[in-house]
KOLMINU-968072 format. One record per atom (N, C-alpha, C): x, y, z; atom name; residue in three letters. Coordinates in nm, 2 decimals. Layout:
BEGIN
c1->X c2->Y c3->Z a->CA r->ala;
...
//
This chain:
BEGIN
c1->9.79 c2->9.93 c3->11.15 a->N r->unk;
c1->9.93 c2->9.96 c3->11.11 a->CA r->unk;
c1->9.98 c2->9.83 c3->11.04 a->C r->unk;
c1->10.04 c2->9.84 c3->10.91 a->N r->unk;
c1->10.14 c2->9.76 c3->10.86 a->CA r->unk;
c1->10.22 c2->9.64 c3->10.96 a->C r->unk;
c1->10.33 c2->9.72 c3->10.97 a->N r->unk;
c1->10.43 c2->9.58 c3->11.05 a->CA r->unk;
c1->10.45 c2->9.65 c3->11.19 a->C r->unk;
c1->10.45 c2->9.58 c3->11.31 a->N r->unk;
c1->10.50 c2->9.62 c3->11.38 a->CA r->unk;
c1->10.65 c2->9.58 c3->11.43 a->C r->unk;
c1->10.72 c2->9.70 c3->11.49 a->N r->unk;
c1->10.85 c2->9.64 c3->11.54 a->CA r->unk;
c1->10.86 c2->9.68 c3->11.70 a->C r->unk;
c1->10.93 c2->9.56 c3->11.75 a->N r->unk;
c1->10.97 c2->9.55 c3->11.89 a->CA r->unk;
c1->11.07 c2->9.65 c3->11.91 a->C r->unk;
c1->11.06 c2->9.76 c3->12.03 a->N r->unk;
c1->11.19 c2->9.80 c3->12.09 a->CA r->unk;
c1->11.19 c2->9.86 c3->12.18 a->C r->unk;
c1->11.30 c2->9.91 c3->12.24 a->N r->unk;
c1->11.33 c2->9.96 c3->12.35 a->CA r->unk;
c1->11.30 c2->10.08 c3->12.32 a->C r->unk;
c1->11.32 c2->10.21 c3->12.46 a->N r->unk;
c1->11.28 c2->10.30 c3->12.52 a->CA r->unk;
c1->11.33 c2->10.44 c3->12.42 a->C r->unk;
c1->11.47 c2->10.42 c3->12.38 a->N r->unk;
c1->11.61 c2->10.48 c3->12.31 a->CA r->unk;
c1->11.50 c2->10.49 c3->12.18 a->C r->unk;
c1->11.46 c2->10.40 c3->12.13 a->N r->unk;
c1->11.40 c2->10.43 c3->11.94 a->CA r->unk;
c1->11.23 c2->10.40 c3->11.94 a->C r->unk;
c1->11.19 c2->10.46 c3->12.06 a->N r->unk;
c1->11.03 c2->10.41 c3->12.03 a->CA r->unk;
c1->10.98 c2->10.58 c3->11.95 a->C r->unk;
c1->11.05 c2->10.65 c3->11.90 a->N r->unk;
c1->11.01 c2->10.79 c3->11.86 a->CA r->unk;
c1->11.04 c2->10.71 c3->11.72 a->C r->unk;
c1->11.12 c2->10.65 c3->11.68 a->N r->unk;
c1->11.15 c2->10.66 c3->11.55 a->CA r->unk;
c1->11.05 c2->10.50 c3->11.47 a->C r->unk;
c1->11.02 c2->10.42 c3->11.60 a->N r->unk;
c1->10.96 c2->10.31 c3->11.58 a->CA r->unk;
c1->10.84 c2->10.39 c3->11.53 a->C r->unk;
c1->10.73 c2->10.49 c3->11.66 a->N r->unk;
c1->10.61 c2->10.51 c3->11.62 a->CA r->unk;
c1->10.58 c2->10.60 c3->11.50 a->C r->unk;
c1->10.69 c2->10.67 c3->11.46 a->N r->unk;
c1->10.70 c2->10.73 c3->11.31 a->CA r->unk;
c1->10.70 c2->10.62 c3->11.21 a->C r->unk;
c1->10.79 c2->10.53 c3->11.17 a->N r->unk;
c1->10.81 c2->10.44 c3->11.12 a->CA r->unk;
c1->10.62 c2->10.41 c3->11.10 a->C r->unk;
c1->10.57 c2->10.32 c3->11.19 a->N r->unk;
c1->10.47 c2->10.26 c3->11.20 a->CA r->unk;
c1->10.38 c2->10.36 c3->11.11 a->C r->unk;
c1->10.37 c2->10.50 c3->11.12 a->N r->unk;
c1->10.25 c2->10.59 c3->11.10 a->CA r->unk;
c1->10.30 c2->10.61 c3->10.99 a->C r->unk;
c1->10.42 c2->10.62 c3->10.94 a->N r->unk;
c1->10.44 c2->10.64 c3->10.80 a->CA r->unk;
c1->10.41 c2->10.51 c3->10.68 a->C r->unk;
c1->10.42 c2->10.43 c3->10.74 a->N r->unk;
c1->10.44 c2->10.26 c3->10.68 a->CA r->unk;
c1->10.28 c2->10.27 c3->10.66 a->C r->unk;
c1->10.21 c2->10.29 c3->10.73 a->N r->unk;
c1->10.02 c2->10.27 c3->10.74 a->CA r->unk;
c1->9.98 c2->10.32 c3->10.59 a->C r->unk;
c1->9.96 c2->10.21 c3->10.54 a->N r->unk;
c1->9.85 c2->10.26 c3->10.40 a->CA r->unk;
c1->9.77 c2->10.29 c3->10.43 a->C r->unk;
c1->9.67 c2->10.29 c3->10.57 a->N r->unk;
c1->9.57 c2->10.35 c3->10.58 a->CA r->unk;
c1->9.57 c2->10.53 c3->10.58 a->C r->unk;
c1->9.68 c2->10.56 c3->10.67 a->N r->unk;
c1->9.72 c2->10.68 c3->10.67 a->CA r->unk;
c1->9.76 c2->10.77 c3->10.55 a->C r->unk;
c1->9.82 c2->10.73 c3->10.46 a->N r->unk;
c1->9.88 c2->10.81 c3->10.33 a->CA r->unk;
c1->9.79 c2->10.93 c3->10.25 a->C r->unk;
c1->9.69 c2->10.95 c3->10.28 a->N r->unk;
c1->9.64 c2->11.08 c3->10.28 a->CA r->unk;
c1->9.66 c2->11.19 c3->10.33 a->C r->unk;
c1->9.71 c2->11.12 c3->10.51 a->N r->unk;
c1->9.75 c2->11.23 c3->10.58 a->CA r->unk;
c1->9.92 c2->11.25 c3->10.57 a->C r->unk;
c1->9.97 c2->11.10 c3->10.56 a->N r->unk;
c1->10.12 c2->11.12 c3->10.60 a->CA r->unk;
c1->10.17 c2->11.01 c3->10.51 a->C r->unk;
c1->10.28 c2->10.97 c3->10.44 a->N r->unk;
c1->10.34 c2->10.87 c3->10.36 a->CA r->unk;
c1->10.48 c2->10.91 c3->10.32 a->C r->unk;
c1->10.55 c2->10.77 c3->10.30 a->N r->unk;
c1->10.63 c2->10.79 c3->10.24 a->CA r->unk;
c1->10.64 c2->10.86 c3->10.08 a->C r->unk;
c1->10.76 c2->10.91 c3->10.07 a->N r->unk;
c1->10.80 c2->11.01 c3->9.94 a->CA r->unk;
c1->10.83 c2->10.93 c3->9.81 a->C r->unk;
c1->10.74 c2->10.95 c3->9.72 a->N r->unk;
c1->10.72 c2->10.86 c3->9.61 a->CA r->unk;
c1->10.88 c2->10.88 c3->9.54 a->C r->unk;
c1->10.97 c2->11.04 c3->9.57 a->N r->unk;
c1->11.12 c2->11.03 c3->9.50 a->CA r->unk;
c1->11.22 c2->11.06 c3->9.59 a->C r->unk;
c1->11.21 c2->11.00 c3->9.71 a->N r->unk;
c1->11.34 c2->10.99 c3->9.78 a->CA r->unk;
c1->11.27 c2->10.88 c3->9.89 a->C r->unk;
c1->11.36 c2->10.75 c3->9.91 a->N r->unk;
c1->11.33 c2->10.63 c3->10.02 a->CA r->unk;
c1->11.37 c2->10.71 c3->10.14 a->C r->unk;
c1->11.43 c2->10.82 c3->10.15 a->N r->unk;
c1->11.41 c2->10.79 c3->10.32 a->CA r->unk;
c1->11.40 c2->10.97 c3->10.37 a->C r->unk;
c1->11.27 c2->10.97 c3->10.32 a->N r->unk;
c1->11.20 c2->11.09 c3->10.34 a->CA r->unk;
c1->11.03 c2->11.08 c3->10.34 a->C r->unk;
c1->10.96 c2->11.10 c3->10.40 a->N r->unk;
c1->10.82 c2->11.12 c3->10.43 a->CA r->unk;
c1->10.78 c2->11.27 c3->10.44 a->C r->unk;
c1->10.62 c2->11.26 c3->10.34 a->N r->unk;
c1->10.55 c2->11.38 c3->10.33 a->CA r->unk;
c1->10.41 c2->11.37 c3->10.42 a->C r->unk;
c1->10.42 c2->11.49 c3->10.47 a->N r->unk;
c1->10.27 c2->11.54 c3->10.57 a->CA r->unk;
c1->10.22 c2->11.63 c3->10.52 a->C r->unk;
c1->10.06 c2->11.55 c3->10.47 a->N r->unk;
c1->9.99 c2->11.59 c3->10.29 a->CA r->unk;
c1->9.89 c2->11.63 c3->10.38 a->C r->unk;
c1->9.84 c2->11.62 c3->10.49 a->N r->unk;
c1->9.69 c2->11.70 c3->10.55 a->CA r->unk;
c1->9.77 c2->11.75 c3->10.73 a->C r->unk;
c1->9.81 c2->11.88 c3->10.71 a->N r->unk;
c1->9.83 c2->11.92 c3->10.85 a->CA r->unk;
c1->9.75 c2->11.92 c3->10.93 a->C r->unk;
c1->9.62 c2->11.91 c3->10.87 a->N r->unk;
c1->9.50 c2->11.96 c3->11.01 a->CA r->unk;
c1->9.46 c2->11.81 c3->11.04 a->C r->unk;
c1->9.48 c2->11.70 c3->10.97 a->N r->unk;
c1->9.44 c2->11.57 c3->10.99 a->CA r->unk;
c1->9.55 c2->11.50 c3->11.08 a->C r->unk;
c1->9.70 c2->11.55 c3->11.04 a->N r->unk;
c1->9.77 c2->11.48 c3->11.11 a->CA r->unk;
c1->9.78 c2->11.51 c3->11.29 a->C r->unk;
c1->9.70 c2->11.60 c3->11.29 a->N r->unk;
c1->9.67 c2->11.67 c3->11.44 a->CA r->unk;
c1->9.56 c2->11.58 c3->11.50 a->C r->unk;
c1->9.46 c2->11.59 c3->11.41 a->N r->unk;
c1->9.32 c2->11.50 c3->11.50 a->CA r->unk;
c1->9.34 c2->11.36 c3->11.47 a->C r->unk;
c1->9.37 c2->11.34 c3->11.32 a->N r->unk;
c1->9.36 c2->11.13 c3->11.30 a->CA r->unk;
c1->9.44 c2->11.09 c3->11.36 a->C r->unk;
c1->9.58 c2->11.17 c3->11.34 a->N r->unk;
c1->9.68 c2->11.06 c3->11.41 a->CA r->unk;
c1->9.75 c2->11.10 c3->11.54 a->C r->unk;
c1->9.79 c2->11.20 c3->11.59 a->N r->unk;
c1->9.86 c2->11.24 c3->11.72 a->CA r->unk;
c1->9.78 c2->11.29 c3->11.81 a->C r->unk;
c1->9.65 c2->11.33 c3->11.86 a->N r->unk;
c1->9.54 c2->11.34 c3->11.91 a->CA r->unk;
c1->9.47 c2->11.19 c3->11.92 a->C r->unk;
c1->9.46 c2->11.10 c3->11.83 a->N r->unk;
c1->9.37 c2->10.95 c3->11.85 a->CA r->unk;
c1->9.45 c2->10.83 c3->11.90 a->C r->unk;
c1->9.59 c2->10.87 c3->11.93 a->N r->unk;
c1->9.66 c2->10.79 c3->11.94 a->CA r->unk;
c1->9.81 c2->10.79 c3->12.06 a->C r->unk;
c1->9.85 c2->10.68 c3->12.09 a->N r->unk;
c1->9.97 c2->10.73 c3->12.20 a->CA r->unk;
c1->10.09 c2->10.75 c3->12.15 a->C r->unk;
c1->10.11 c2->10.79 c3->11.99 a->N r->unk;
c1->10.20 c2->10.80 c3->11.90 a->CA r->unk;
c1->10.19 c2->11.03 c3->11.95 a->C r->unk;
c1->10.10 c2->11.05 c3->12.01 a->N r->unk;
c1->10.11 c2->11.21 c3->12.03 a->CA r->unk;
c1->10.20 c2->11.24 c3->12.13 a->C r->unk;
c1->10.19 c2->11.14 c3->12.20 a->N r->unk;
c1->10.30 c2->11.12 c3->12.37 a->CA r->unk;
c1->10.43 c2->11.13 c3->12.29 a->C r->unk;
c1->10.48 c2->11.03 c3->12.21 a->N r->unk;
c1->10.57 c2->11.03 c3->12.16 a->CA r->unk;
c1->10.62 c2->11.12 c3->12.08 a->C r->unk;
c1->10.50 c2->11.18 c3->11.99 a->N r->unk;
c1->10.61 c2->11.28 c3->11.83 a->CA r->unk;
c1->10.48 c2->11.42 c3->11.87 a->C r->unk;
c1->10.43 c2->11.45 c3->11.93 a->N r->unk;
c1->10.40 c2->11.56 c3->11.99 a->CA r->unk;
c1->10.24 c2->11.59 c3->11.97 a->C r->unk;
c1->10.18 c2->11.68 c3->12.04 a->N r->unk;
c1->10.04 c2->11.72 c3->12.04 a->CA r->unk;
c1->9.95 c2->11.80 c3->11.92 a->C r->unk;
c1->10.09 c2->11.85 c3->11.86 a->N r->unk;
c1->10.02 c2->11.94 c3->11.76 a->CA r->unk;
c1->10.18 c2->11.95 c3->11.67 a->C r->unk;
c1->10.12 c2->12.03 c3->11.56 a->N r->unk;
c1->10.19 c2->12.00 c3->11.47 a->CA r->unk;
c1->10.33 c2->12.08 c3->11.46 a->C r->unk;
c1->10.39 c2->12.16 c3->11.54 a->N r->unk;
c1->10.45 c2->12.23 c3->11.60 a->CA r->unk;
c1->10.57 c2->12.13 c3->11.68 a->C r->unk;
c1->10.47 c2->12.09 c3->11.76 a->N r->unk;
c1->10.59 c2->11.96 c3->11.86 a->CA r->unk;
c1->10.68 c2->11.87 c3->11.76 a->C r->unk;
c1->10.51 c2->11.80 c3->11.65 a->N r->unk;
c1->10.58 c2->11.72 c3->11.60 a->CA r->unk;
c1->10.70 c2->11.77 c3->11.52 a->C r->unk;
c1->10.74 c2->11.87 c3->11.43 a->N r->unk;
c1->10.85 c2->11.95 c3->11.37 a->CA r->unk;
c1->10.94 c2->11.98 c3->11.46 a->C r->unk;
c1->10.90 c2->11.98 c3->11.58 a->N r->unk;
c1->11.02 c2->12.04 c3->11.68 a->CA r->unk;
c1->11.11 c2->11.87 c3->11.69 a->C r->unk;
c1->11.01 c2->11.78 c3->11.74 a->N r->unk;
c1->11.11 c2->11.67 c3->11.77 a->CA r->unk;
c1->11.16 c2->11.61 c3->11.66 a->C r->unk;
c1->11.08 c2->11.63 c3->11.57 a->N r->unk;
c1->11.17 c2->11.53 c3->11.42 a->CA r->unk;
c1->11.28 c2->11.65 c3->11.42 a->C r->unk;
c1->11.26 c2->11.77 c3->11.43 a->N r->unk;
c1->11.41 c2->11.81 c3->11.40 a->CA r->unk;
c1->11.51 c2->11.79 c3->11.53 a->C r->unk;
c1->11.43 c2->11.73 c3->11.63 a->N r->unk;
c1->11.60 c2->11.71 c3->11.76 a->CA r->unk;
c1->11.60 c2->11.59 c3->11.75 a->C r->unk;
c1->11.55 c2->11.52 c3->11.65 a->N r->unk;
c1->11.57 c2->11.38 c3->11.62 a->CA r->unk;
c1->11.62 c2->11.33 c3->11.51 a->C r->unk;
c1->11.72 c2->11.45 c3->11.44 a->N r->unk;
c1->11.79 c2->11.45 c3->11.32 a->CA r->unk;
c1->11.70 c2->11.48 c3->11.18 a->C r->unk;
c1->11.62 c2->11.51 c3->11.19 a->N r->unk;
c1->11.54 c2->11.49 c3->11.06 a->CA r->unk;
c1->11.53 c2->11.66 c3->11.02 a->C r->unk;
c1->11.53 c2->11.65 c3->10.87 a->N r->unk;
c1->11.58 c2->11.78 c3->10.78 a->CA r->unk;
c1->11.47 c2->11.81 c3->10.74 a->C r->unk;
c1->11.38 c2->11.94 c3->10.67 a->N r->unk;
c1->11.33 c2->11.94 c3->10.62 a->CA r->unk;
c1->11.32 c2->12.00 c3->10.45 a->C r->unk;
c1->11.25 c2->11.93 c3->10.37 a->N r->unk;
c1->11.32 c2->11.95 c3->10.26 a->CA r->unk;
c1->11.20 c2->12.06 c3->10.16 a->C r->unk;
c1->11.25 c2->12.12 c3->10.12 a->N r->unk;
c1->11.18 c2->12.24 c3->10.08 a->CA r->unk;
c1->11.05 c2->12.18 c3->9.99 a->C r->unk;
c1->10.94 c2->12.22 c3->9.96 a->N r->unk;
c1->10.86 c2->12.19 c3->9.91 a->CA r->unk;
c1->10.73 c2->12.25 c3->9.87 a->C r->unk;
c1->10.61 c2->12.21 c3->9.83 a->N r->unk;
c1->10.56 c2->12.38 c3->9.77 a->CA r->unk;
c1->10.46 c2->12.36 c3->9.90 a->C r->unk;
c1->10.40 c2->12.49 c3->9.88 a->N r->unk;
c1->10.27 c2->12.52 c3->9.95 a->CA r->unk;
c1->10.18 c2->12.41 c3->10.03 a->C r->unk;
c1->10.16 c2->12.38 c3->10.13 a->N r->unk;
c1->10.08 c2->12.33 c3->10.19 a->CA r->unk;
c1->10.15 c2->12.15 c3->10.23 a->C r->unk;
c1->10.27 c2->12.16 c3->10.18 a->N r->unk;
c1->10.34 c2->11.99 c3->10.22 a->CA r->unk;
c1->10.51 c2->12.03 c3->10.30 a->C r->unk;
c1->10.47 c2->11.90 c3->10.38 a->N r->unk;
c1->10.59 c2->11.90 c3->10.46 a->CA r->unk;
c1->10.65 c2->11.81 c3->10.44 a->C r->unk;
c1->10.77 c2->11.83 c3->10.39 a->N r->unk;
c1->10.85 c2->11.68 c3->10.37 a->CA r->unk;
c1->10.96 c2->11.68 c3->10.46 a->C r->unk;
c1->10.99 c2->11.56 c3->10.53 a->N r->unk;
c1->11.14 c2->11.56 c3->10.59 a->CA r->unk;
c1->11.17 c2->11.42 c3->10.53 a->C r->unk;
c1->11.32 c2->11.50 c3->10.61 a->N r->unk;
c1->11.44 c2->11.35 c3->10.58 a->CA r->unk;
c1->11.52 c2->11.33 c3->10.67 a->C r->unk;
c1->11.59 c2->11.19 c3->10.63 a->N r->unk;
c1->11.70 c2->11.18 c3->10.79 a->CA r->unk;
c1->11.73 c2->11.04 c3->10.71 a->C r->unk;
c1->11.90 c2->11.05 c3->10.67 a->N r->unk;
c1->11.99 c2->10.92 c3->10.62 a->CA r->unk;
c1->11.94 c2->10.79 c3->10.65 a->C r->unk;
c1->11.88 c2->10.75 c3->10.77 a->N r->unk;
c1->11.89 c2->10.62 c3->10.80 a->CA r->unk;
c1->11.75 c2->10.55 c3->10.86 a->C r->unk;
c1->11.66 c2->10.70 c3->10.78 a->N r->unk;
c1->11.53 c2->10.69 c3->10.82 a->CA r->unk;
c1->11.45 c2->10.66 c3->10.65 a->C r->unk;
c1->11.42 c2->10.48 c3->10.61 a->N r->unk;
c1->11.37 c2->10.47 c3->10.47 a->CA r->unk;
c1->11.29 c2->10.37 c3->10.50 a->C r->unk;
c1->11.22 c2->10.36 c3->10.42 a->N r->unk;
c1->11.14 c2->10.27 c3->10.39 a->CA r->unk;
c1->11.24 c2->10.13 c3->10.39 a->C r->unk;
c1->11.14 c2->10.02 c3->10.45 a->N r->unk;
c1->11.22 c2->9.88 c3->10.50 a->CA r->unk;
c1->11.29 c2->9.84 c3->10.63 a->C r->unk;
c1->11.25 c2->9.72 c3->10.68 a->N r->unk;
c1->11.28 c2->9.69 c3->10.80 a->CA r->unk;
c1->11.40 c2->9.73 c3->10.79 a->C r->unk;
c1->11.52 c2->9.70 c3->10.70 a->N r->unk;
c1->11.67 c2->9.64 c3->10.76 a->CA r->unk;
c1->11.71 c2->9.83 c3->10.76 a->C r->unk;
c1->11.68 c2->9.92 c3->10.72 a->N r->unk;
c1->11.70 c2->10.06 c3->10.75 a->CA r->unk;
c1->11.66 c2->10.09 c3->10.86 a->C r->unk;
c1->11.56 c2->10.07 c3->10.94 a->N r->unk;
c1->11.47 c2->10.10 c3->11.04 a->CA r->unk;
c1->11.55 c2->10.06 c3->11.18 a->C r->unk;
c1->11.62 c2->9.88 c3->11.13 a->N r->unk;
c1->11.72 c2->9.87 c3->11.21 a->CA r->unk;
c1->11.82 c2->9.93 c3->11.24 a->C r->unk;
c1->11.90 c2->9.97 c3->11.11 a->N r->unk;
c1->12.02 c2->10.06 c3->11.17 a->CA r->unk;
c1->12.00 c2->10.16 c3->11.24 a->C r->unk;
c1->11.89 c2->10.24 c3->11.19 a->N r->unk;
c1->11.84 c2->10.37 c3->11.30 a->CA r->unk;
c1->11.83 c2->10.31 c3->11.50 a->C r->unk;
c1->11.76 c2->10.24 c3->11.44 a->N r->unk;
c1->11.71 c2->10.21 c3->11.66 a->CA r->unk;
c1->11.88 c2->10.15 c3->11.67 a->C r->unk;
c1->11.97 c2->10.07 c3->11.62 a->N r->unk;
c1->12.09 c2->10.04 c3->11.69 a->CA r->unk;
c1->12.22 c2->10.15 c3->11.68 a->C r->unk;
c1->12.12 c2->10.29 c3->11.58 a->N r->unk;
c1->12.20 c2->10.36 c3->11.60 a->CA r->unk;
c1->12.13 c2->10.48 c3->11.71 a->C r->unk;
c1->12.04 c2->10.46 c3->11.74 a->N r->unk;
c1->11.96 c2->10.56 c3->11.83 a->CA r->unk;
c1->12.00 c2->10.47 c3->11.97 a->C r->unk;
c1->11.99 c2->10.36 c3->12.00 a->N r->unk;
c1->12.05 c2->10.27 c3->12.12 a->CA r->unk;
c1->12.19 c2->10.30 c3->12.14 a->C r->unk;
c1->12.29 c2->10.32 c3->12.05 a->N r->unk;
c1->12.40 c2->10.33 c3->12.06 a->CA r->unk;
c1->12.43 c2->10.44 c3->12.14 a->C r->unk;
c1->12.37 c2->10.58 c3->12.08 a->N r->unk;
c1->12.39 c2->10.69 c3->12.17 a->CA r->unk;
c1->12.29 c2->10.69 c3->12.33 a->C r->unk;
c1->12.25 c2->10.64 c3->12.34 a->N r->unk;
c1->12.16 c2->10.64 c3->12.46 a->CA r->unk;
c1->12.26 c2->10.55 c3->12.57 a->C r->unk;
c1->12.33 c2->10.46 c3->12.47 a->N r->unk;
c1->12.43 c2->10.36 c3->12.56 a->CA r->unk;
c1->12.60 c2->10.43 c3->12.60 a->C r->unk;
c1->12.62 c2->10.52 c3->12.51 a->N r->unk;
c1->12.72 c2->10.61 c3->12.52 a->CA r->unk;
c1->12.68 c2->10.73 c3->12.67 a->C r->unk;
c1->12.55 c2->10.78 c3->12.66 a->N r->unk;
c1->12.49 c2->10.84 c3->12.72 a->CA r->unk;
c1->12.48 c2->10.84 c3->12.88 a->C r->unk;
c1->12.45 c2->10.67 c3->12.88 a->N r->unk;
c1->12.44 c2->10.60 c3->13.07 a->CA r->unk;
c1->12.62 c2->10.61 c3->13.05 a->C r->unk;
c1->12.67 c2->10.55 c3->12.98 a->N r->unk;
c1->12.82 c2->10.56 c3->13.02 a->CA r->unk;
c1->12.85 c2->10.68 c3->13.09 a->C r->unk;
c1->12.84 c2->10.78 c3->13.03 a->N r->unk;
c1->12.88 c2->10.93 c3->13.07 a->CA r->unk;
c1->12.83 c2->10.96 c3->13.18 a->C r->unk;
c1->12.72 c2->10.94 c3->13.23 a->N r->unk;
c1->12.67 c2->10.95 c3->13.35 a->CA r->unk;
c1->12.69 c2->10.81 c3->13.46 a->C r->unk;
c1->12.75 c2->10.70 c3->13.43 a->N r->unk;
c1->12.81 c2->10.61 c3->13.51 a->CA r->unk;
c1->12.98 c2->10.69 c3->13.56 a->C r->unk;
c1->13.01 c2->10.72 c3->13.47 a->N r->unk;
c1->13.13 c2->10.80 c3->13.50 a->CA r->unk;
c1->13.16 c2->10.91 c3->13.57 a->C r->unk;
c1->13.03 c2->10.99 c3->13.57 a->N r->unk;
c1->13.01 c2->11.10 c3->13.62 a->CA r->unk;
c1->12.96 c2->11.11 c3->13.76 a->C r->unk;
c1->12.95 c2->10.95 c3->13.78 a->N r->unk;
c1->12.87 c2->10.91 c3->13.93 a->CA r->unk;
c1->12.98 c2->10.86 c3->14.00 a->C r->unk;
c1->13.10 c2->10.75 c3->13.90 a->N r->unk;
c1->13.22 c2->10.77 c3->13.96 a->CA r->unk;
c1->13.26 c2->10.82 c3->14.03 a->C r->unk;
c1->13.31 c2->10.95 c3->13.97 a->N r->unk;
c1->13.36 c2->11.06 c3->14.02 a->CA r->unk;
c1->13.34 c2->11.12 c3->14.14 a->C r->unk;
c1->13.21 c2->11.14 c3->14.13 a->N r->unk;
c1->13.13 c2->11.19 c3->14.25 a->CA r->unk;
c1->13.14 c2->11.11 c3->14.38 a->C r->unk;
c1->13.16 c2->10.95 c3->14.35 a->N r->unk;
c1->13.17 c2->10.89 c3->14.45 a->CA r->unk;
c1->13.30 c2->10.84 c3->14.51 a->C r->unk;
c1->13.43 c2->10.87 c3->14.41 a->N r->unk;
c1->13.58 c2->10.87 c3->14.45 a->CA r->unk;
c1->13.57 c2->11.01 c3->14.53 a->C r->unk;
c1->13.51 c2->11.12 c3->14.46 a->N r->unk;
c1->13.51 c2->11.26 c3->14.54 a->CA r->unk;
c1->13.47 c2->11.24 c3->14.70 a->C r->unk;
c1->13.35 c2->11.22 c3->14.71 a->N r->unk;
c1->13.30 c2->11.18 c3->14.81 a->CA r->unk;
c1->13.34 c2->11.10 c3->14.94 a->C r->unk;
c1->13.44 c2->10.99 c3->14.88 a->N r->unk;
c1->13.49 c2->10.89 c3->14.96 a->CA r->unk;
c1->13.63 c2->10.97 c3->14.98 a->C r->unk;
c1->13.69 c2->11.05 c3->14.93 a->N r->unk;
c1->13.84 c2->11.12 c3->14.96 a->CA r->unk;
c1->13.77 c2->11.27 c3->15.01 a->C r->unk;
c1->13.64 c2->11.29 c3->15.04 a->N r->unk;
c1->13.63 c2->11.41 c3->15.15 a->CA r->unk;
c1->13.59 c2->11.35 c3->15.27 a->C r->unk;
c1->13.51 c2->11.23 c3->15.27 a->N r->unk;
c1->13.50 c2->11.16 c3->15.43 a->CA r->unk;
c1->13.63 c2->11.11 c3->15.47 a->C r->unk;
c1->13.72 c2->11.06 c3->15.36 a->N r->unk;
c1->13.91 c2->11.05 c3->15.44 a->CA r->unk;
c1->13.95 c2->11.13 c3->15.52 a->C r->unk;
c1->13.95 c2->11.28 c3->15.43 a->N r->unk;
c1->13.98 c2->11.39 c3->15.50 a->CA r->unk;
c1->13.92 c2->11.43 c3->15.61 a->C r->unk;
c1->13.83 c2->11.42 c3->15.61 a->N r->unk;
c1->13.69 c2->11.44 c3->15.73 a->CA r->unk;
c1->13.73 c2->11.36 c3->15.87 a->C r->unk;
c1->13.76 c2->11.23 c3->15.83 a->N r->unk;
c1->13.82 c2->11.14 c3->15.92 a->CA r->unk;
c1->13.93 c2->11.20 c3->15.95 a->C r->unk;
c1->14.03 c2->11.22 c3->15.89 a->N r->unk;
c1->14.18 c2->11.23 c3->15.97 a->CA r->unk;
c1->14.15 c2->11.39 c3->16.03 a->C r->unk;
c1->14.06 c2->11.50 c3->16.02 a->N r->unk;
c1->14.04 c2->11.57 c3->16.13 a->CA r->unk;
c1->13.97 c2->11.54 c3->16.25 a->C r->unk;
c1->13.88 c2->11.48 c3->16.24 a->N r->unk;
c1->13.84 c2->11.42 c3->16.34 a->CA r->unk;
c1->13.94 c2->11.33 c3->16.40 a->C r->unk;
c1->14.05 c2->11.23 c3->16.37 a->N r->unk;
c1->14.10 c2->11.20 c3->16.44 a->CA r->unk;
c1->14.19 c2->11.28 c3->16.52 a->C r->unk;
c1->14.25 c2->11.39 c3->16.46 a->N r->unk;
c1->14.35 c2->11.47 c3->16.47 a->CA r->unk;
c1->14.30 c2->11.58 c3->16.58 a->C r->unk;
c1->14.19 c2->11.59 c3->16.63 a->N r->unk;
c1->14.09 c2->11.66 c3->16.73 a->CA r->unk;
c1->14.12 c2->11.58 c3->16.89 a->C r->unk;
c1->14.16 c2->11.43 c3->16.84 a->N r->unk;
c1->14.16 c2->11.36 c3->16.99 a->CA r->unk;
c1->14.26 c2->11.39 c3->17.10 a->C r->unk;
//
C-alpha cells in the first residue's frame, strides 16, 4: 500500500478504502478516476472479491463480496455514478485523492460519531434522573407504610 494513515475506530472504513484505492499495485482491480478527484472505479468485479476483500482485513471493513461492498459505500455516503457495462464508479464530496481531503472526511466522519456518544450520554441521563426520581417516589411509599 502507498501511504498509510493513522486513525481511530469512526473512519477506519474510509481509511481502508482510501489505502486500496491509493495502491498502484491495485489499479487493475480498483483506482482512482482519471476525470473526477473524488470518485474511484471498480475495473475487475471478480478480482475485487478474491485480490482484495477475501486476502485481506479491508473485507471485515468494506464487505465480503461485492454486494456488501456497494451496500456500505452507499451507507457511507458514496453515490454511484452511471457508467458503461462492466465498471463501477462511485463518489462522495470529501472522498479525493490526497491526504488533506482524506482528512476532512475522518474529522468529518469523527464528528458524527462524537455527536453520536453525545446523544446517547444524554439519553443515559435521562434514564438515570428517571430512575433516581422513581426510587424518591419508591422511598416516600415506603416511608408512608410506617
Amino acid at each position: 500500500m502507498s501511504r498509510k494513515l493513522s486513525t481511530g475506530s469512526s473512519s477506519s472504513f474510509y481509511v481502508q478504502l482510501y489505502q486500496i484505492v491509493d495502491d498502484r499495485f491495485s489499479n487493475q482491480i480498483i483506482s482512482w478516476s482519471k476525470t473526477n478527484n473524488n470518485s474511484f472505479i471498480v475495473w475487475d468485479m471478480k478480482r475485487i472479491r478474491t485480490n482484495i476483500l477475501l486476502k485481506s482485513s479491508s473485507g471485515v471493513l468494506l464487505g465480503r463480496n461485492l454486494t456488501e461492498f456497494v451496500s456500505k459505500l452507499r451507507s457511507n455516503g458514496f453515490k454511484t455514478v452511471v457508467k458503461g457495462p462492466g465498471e463501477l464508479e462511485f463518489s462522495h464530496d470529501d472522498f479525493a485523492r490526497g491526504p488533506l481531503m482524506m482528512k476532512k472526511m475522518m474529522v468529518k466522519a469523527l464528528s458524527e460519531r462524537i455527536e453520536r456518544f453525545d446523544a446517547q450520554i444524554k439519553t443515559m441521563k435521562c434514564r438515570i434522573k428517571a430512575k433516581k426520581a422513581s426510587l424518591g417516589v419508591e422511598n416516600l411509599f415506603q416511608n408512608l407504610r410506617i
